[in-house]
C-alpha positions as a Markdown table, in Angstrom:
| # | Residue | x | y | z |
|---|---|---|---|---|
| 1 | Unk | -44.2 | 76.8 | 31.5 |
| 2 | Unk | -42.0 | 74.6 | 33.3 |
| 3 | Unk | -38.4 | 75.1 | 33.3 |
| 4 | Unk | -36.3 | 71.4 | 33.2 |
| 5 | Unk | -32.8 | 73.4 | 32.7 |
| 6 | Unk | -31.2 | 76.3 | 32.5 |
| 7 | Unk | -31.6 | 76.2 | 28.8 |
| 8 | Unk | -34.7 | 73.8 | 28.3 |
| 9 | Unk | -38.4 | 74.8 | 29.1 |
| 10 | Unk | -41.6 | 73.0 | 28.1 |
| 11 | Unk | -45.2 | 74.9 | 27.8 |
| 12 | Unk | -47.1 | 72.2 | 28.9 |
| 13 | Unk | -51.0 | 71.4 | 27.0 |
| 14 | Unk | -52.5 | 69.4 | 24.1 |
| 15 | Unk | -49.4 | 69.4 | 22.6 |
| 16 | Unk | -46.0 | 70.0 | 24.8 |
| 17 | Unk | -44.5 | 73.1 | 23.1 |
| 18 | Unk | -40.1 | 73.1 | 23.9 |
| 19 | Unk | -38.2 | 76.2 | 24.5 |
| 20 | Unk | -34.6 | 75.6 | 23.6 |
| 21 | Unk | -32.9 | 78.9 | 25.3 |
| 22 | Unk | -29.4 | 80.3 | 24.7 |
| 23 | Unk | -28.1 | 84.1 | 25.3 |
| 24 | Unk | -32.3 | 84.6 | 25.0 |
| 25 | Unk | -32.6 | 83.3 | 21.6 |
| 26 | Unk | -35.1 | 80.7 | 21.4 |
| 27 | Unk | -35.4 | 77.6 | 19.1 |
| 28 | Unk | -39.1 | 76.0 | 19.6 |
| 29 | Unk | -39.8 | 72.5 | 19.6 |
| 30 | Unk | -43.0 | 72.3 | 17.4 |
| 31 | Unk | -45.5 | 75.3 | 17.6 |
| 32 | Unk | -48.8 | 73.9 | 18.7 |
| 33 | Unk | -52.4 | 73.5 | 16.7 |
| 34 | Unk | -53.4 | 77.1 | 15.8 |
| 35 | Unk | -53.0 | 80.7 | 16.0 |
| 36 | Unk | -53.9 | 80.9 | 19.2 |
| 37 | Unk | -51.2 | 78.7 | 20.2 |
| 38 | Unk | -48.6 | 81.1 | 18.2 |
| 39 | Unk | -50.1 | 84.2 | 20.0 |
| 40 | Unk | -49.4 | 82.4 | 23.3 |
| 41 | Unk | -46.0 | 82.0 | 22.6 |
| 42 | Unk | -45.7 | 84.8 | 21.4 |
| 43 | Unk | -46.7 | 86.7 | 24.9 |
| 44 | Unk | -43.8 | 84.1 | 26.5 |
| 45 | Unk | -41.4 | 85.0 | 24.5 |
| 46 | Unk | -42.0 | 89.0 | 24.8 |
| 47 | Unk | -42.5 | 88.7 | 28.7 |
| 48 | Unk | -39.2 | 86.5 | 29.3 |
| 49 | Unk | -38.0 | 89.1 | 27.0 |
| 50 | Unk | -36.6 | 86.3 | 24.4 |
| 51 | Unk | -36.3 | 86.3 | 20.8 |
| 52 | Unk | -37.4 | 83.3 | 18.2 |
| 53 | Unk | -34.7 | 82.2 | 15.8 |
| 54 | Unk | -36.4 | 78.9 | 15.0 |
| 55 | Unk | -38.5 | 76.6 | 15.0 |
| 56 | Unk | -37.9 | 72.5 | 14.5 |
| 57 | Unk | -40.9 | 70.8 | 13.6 |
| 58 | Unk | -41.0 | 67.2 | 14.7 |
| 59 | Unk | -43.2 | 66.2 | 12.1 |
| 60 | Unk | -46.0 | 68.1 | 10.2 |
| 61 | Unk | -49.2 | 67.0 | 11.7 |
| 62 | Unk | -51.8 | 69.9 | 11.9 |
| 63 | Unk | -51.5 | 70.4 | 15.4 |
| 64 | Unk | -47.6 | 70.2 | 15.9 |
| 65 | Unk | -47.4 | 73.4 | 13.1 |
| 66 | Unk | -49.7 | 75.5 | 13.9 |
| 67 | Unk | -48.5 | 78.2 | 15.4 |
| 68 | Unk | -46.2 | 78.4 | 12.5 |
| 69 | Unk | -47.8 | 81.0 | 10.0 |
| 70 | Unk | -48.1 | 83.4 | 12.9 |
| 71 | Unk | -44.9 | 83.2 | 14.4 |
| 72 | Unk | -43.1 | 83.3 | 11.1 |
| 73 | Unk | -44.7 | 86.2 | 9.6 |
| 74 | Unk | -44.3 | 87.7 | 13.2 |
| 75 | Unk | -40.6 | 87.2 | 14.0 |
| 76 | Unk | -39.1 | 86.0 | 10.3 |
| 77 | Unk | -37.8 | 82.9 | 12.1 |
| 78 | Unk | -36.3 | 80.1 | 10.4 |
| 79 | Unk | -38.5 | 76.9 | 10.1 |
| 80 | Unk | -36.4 | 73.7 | 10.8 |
| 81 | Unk | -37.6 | 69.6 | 9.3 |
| 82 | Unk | -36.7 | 66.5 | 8.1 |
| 83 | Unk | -37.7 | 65.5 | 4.4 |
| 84 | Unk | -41.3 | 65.1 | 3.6 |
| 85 | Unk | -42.4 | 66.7 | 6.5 |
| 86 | Unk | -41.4 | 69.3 | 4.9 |
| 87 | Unk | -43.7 | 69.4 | 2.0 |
| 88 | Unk | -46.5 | 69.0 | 3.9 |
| 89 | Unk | -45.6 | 71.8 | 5.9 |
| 90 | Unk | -45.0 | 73.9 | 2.5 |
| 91 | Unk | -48.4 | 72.7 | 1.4 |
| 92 | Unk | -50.6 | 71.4 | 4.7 |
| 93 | Unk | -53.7 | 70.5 | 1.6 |
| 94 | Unk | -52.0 | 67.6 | 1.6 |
| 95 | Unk | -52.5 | 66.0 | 4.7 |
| 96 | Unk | -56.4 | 66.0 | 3.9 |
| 97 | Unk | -55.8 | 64.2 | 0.4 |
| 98 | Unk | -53.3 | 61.5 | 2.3 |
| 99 | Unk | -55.8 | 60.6 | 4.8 |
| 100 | Unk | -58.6 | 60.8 | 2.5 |
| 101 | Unk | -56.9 | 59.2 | -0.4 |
| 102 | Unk | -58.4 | 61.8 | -2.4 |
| 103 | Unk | -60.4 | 65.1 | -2.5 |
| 104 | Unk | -61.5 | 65.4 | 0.8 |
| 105 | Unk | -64.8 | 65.5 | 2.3 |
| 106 | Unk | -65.9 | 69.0 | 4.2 |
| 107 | Unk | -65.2 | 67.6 | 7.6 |
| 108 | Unk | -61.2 | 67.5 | 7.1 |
| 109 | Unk | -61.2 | 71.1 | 5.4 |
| 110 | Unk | -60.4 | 72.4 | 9.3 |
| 111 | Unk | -57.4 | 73.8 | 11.5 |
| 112 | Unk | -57.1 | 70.5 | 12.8 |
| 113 | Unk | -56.3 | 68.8 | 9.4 |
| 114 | Unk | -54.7 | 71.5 | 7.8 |
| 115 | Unk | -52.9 | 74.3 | 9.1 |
| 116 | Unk | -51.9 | 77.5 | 7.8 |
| 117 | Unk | -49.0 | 77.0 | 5.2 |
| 118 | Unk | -45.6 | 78.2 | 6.2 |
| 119 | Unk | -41.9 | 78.0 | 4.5 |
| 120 | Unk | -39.2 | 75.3 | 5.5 |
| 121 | Unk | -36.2 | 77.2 | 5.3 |
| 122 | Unk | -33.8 | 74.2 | 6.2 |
| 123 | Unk | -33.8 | 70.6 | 5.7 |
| 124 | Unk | -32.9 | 68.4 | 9.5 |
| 125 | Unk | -30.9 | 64.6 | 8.9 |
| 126 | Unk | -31.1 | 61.8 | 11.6 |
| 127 | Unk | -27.6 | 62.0 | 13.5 |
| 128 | Unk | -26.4 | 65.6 | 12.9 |
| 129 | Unk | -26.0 | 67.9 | 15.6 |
| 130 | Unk | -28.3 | 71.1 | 15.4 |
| 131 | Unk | -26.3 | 74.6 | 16.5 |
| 132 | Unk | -23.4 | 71.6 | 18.3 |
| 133 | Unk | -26.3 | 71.4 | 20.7 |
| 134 | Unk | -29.3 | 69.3 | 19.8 |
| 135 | Unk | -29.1 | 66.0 | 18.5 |
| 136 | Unk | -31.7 | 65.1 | 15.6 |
| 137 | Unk | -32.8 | 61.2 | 16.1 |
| 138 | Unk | -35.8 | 59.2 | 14.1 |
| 139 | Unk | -38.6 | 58.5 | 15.3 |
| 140 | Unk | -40.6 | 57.3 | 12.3 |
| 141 | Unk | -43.7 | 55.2 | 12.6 |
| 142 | Unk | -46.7 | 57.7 | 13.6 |
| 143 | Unk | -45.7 | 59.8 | 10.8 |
| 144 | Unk | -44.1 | 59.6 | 7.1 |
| 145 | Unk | -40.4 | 61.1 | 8.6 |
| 146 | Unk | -40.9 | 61.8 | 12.5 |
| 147 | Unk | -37.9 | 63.3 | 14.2 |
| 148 | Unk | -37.0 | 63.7 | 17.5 |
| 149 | Unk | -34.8 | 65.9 | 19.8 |
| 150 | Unk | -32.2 | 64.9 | 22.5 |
| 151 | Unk | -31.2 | 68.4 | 24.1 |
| 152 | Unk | -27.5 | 69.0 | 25.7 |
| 153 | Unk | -29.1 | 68.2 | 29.3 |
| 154 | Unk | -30.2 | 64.5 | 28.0 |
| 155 | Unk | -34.0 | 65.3 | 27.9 |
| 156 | Unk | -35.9 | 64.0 | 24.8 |
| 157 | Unk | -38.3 | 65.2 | 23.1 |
| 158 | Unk | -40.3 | 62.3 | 21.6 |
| 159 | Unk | -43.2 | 64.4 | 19.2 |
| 160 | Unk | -46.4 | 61.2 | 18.8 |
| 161 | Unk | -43.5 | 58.4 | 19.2 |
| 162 | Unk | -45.7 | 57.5 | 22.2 |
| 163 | Unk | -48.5 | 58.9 | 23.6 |
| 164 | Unk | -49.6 | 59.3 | 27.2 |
| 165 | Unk | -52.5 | 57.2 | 29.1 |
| 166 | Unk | -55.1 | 60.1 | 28.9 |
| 167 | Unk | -55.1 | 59.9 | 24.6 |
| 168 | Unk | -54.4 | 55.8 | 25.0 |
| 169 | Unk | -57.7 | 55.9 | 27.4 |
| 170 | Unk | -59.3 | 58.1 | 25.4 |
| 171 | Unk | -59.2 | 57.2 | 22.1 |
| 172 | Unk | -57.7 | 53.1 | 21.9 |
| 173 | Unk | -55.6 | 52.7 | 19.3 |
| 174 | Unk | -53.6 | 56.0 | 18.3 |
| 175 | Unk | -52.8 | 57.6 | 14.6 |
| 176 | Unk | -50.5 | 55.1 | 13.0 |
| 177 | Unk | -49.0 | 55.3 | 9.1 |
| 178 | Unk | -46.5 | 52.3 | 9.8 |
| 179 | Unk | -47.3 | 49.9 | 12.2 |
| 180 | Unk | -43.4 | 48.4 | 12.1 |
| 181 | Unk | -41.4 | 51.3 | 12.3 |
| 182 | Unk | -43.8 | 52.6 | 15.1 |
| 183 | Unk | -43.3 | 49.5 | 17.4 |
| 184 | Unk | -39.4 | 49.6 | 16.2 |
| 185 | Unk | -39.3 | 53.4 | 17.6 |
| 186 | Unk | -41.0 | 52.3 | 20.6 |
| 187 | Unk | -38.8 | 49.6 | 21.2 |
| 188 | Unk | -35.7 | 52.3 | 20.3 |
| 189 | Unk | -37.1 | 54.6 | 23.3 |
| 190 | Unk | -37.6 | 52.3 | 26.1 |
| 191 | Unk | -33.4 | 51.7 | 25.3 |
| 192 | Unk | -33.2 | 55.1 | 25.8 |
| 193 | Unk | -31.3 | 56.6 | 28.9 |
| 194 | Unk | -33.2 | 60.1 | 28.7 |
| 195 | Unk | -33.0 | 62.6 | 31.9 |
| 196 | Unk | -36.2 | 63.2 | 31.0 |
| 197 | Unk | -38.6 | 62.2 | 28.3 |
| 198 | Unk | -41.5 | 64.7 | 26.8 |
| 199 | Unk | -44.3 | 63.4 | 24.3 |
| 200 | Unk | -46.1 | 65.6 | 22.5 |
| 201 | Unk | -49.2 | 64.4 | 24.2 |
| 202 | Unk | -48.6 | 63.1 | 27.7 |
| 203 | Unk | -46.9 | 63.9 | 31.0 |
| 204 | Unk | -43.3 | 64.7 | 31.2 |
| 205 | Unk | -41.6 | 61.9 | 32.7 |
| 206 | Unk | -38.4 | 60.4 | 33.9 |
| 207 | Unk | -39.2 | 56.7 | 33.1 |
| 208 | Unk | -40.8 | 56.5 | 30.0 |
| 209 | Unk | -41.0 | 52.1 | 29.8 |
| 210 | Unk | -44.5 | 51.9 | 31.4 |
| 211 | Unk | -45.5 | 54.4 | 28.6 |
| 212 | Unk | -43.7 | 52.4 | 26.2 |
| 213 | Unk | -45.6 | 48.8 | 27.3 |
| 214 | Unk | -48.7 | 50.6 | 26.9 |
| 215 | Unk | -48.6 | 51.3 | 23.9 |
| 216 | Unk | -47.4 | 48.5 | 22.6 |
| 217 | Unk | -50.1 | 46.5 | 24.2 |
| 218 | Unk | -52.6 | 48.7 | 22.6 |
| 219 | Unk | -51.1 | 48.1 | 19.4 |
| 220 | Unk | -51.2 | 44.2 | 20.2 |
| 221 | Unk | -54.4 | 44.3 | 21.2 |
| 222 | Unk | -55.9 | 46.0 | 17.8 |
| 223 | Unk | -53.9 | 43.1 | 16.3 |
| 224 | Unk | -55.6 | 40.6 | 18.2 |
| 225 | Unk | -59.2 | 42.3 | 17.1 |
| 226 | Unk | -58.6 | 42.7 | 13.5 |
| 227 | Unk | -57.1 | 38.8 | 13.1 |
| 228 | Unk | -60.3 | 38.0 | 15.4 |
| 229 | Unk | -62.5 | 39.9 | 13.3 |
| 230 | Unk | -61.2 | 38.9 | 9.6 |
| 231 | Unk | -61.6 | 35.1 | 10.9 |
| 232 | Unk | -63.6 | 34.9 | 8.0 |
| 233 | Unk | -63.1 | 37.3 | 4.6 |
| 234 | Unk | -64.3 | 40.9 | 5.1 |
| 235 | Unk | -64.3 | 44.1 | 3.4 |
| 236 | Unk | -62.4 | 46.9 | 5.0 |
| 237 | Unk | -65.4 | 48.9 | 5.5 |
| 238 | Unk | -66.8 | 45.7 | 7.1 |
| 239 | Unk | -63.4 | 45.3 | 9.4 |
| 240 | Unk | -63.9 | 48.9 | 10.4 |
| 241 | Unk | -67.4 | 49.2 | 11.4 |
| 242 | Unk | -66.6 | 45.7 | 13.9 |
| 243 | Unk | -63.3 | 47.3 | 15.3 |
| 244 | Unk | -65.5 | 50.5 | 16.2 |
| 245 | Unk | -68.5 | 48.7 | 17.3 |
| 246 | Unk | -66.1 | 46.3 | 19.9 |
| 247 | Unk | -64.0 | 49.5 | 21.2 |
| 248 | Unk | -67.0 | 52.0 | 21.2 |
| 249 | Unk | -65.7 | 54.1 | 18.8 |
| 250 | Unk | -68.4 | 56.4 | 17.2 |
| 251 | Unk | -67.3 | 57.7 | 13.6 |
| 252 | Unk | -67.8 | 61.3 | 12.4 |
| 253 | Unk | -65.8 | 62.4 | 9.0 |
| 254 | Unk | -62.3 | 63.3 | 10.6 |
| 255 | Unk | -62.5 | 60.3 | 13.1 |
| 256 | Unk | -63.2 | 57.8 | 10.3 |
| 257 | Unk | -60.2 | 59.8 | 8.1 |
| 258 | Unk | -57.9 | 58.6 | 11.2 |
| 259 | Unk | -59.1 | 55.5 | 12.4 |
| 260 | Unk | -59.7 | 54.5 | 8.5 |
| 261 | Unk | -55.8 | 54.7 | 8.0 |
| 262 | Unk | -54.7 | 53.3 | 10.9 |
| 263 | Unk | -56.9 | 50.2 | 10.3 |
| 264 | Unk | -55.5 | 50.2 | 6.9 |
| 265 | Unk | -51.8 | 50.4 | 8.4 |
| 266 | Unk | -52.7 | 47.9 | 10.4 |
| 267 | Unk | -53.7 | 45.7 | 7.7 |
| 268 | Unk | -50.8 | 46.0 | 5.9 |
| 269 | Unk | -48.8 | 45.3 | 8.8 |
| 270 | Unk | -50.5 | 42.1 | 9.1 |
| 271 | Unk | -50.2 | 41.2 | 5.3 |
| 272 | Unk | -46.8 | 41.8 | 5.2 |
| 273 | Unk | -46.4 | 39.1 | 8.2 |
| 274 | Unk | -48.0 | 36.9 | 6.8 |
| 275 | Unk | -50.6 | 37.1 | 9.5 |
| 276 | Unk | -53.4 | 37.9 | 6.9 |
| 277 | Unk | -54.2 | 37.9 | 3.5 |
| 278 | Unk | -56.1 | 39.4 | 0.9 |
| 279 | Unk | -58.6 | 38.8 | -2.4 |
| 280 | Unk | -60.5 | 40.5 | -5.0 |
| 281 | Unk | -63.5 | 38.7 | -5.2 |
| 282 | Unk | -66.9 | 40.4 | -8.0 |
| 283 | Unk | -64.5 | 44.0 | -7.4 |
| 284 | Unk | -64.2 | 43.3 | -3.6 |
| 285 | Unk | -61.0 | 43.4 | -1.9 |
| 286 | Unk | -61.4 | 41.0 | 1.2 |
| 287 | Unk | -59.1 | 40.3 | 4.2 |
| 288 | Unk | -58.7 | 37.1 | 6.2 |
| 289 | Unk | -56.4 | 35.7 | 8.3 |
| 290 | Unk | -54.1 | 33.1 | 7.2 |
| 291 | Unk | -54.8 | 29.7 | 8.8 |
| 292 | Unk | -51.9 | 27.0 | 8.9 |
């Protein structure tokens, strides 16, 4: 745990879990990947001798709401969103048949693609202030309806806005639904005059543009491959086993799930600039960039 206020704490890990503290009564920012991670807050919460009212979840990914079965059916608290993220919150199967774009295969049917199910008992808008202290911004981009939080003390919490060199190192090009609004958000943050600034997945820090370049370079730079790779028409499966092969990405079921979309996003990203185009050719859709 490390304290930023008097009001604001972060649990540090995979994913940065907030403590929003007033008179002890706790809102949490996002809840972690699992039960584990509930139970772990839960031990915090008893030992600081705090109670949980809520939780705001910044977006619905597997590992961002967790914790939230346990904690709810522990405590009763009230479960805060935006719309959409809601649904999939009220019914996580669906996060496995959006990135599958179907019934999904074996490898997806896990904690770390679907978590427990849990109710959304209140509906978050961009711009409105949360109990006159936290203000809701957007953040969309990584995710259908990302939210962020900026607390009373001017820190922000950022959810998979950006993500931190260790997952940029680690895996290359991060989960992406829309490739505009995510470089637009990024663009959004670095304008951002933020005490201090907390992704999900990274280190807490107080200048958050080096972050911000970064991934925007790695974005770029997938950009670059794809238009490099589609020089001459491809299939998508064709575009995907190339982008793997030059970044040294090996595939299992959930990694081609994830990378699968996000080359997809990409795609469309593309398309709609007019950087690429596509055909059906004998029940083949191929890509290939747009020569002037």
């Amino acid at each position: 745990m490390r304290q930023l206020s008097d009001t604001t704490w972060v649990l540090e890990g995979p994913c940065n879990i907030g403590f929003i503290v007033n008179d002890d009564e706790v809102t949490l920012i996002d809840s972690g990947n699992d039960k584990e991670a509930g139970r772990k807050i839960s031990k915090i919460l008893k030992e600081k001798n705090w109670e949980l009212k809520n939780i705001i979840n910044t977006h619905s990914n597997a590992d961002h709401i967790g914790g939230n079965n346990y904690l709810q059916n522990m405590t009763n608290c009230n479960i805060y969103t935006s719309e959409i993220e809601d649904a999939f919150i009220q019914y996580p199967e669906l996060e496995k048949a959006f990135l599958w774009g179907g019934f999904e295969i074996n490898e997806l049917r896990n904690k770390f693609f679907c978590a427990k199910k849990s109710k959304v008992t209140n509906i978050l808008r961009v711009n409105e202030k949360f109990q006159n202290d936290l203000e809701i911004i957007s953040l969309k981009g990584h995710f259908l309806n990302m939210i962020g939080i900026i607390t009373k003390d001017n820190d922000v919490f950022l959810a998979d806005s950006v993500f931190g060199e260790n997952i940029i190192d680690k895996y290359g090009l991060p989960f992406i639904y829309d490739v505009k609004e995510f470089i637009s958000t990024l663009k959004k943050i670095e304008k951002l005059n933020a005490r201090y600034y907390i992704p999900s997945h990274g280190q807490i820090t107080d200048n958050i543009k080096p972050l911000v370049i970064k991934n925007i370079e790695v974005v770029d730079k997938a950009k670059q491959q794809i238009k490099k790779i589609i020089s001459s028409r491809k299939t998508f499966e064709t575009i995907l086993k190339e982008y793997c092969d030059i970044n040294r990405i090996v595939l299992n079921g959930g990694q081609y799930a994830l990378v699968g979309s996000t080359i997809r996003s990409m795609l469309t990203y593309l398309a709609d600039g007019n950087e690429i185009e596509y055909i059906f050719d004998k029940n083949q859709m191929l890509w290939k960039t747009i020569t002037v």
